[in-house]
C-alpha positions as a printed Julia matrix, in Angstrom:
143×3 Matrix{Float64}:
 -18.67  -16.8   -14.84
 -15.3   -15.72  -14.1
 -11.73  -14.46  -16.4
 -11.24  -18.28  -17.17
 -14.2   -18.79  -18.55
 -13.88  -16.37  -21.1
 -11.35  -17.74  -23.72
 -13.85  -20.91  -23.89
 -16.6   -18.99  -25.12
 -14.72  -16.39  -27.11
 -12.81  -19.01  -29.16
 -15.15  -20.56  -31.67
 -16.79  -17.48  -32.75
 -13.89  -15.64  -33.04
 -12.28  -18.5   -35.08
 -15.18  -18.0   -37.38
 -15.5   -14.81  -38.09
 -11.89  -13.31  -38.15
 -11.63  -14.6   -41.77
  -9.39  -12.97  -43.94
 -12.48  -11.89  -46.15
 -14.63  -10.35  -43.42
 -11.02   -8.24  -42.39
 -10.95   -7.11  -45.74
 -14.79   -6.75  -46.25
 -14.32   -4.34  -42.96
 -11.68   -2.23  -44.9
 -13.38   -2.28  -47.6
 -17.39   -0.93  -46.5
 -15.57    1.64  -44.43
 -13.38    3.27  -47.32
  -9.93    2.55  -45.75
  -8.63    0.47  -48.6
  -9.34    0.8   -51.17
  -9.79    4.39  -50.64
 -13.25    5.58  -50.92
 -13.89    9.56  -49.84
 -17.19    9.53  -51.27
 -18.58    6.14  -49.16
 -20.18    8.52  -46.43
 -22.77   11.1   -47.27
 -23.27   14.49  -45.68
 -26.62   13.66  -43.73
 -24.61   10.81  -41.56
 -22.66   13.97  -40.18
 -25.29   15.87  -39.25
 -25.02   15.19  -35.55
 -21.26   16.37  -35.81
 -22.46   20.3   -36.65
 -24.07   20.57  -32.86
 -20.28   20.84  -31.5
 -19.28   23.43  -33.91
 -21.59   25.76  -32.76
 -20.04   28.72  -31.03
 -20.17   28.93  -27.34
 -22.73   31.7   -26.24
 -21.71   35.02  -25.05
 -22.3    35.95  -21.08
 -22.95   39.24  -19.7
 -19.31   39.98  -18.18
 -20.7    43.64  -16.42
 -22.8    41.48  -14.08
 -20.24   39.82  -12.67
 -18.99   41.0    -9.22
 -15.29   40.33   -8.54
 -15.14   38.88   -4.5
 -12.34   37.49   -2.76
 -13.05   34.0    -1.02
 -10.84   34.95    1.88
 -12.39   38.11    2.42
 -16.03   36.97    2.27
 -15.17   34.34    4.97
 -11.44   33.71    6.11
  -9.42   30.63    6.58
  -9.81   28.65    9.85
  -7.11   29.47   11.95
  -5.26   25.57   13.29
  -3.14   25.17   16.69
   0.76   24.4    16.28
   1.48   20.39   15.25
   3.35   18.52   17.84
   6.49   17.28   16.43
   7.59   15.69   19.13
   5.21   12.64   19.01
   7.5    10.01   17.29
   8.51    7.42   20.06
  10.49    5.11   18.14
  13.77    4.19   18.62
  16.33    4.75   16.27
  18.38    1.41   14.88
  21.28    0.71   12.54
  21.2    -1.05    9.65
  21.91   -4.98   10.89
  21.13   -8.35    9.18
  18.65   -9.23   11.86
  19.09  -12.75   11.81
  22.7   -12.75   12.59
  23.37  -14.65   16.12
  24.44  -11.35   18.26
  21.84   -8.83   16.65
  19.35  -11.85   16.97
  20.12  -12.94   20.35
  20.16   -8.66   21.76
  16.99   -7.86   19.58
  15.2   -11.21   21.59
  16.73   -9.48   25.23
  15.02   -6.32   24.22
  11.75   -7.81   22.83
  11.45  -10.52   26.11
  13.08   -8.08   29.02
  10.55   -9.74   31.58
  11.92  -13.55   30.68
  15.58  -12.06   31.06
  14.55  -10.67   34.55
  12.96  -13.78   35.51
  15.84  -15.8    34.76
  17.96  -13.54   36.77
  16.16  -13.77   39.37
  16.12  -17.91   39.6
  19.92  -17.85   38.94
  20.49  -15.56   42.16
  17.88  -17.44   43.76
  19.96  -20.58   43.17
  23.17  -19.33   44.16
  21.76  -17.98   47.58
  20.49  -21.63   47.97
  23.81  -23.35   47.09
  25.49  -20.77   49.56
  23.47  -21.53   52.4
  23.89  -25.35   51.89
  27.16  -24.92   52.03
  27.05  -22.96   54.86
  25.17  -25.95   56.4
  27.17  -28.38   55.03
  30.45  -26.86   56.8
  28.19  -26.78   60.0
  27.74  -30.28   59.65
  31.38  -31.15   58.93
  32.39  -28.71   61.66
  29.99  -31.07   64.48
  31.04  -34.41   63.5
  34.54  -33.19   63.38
  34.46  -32.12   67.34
């Protein structure tokens, strides 16, 4: 049975019995309206006269006055480190603009950045020594 179920059961009875005589029979046994003081008797409130009883008197003489911190003192701690926060600090940016977007992907993927580097130089040092080569070449065939 779950929430949902519960307006299916609830809604027949409820259609039955919330009559506008048993609202006003309910009013009317309890001595709302029409007013009735006299529809309770004394013995139903009975149980009510165990909480007016006054609370009983304790010896206050026997009672010894003791400091907690005297009797056993506070655990002494060691200094916090404040200096534990490693996080960088960062302006306020809409991160999905292009440039913050573009600088926060650098930062996140610095090993992909390196690697690219790294084929770019190796690429130019290629091209340079082909055409080294290549003016070799053209340098033979022209003698």
């Amino acid at each position: 049975m779950t929430i949902y179920d519960i307006p299916g059961i609830v809604a027949i009875p409820l259609s039955l019995s919330a009559t506008p005589n048993n609202i006003s029979g309910g009013f009317r046994v309890s001595g709302i309206s029409p007013f009735n003081g006299d529809i309770f008797t004394e013995s139903e409130f009975i149980a009510l006269y165990v909480t007016d009883r006054p609370d009983p008197i304790t010896n206050k003489s026997g009672n010894i006055d003791i400091d907690a911190k005297k009797l056993k003192p506070l655990p002494k701690t060691s200094p916090r480190n404040t200096n534990t926060n490693n996080r960088r600090k960062r302006r306020s940016a809409i991160l999905t603009d292009t440039p913050v977007k573009g600088e926060l992907e650098r930062q996140k993927h610095p090993k992909k950045s390196k690697r690219r580097k790294q084929m770019l130089l190796r690429k130019m040092f290629l091209m340079k020594k082909m055409r080294m080569l290549l003016n070799k070449v053209s340098r033979k065939k022209e003698e």
